[in-house]
C-alpha positions in Angstrom: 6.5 17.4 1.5 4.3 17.9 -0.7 5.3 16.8 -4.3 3.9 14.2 -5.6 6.0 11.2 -6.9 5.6 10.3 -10.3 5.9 6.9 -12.1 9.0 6.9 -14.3 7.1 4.5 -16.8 3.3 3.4 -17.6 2.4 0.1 -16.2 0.9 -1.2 -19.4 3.0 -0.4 -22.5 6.3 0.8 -21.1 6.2 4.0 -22.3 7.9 7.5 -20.5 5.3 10.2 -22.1 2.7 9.9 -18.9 1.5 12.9 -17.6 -0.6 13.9 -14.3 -3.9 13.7 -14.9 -7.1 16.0 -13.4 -8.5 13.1 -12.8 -7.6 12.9 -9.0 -4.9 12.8 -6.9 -2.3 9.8 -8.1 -3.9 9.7 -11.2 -1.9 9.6 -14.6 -2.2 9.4 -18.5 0.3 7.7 -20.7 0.1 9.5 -24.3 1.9 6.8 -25.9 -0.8 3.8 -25.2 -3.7 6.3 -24.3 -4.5 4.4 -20.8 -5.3 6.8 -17.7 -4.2 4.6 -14.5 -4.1 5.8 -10.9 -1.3 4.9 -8.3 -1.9 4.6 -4.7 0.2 4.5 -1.2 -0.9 2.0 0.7 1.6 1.5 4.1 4.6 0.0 5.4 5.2 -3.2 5.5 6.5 -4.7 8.4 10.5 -6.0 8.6 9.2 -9.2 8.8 7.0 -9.3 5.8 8.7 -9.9 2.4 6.6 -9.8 -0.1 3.7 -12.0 0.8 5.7 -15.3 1.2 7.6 -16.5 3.3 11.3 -17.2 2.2 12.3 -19.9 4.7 12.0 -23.7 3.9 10.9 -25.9 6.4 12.4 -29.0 7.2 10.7 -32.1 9.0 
C-alpha cells in the first residue's frame, strides 16, 4: 500500500480545504486557517492499553 492517508479535517480550525504539502512525508496545509501541520504513525498499542489510563476502579 502505498497511499497515503489523509486527515479529513485540520486539527486547528476545523476546516476540510487541507492539502498535501512538499514539505515532507505526512505533512499538510490547511488553506482555510493557513497552518502547515505534519501527522505521524507512531505503533500499535497493545489490547491491554486504553488510552493511557487505566479504566478499572480499585477497591480496598
Amino acid at each position: 500500500m502505498s497511499e497515503r492517508a489523509a486527515p479529513f479535517f485540520c486539527p486547528y480550525c476545523g476546516d476540510e480545504d487541507l492539502r498535501p504539502s512538499e514539505a515532507g512525508h505526512g505533512a499538510w496545509e490547511c488553506h482555510g486557517c493557513r497552518r502547515a501541520f505534519q501527522l505521524k504513525f507512531l505503533g500499535l498499542l497493545s489490547p491491554t492499553v486504553h488510552g493511557g489510563t487505566s479504566h478499572e476502579q480499585h477497591r480496598d
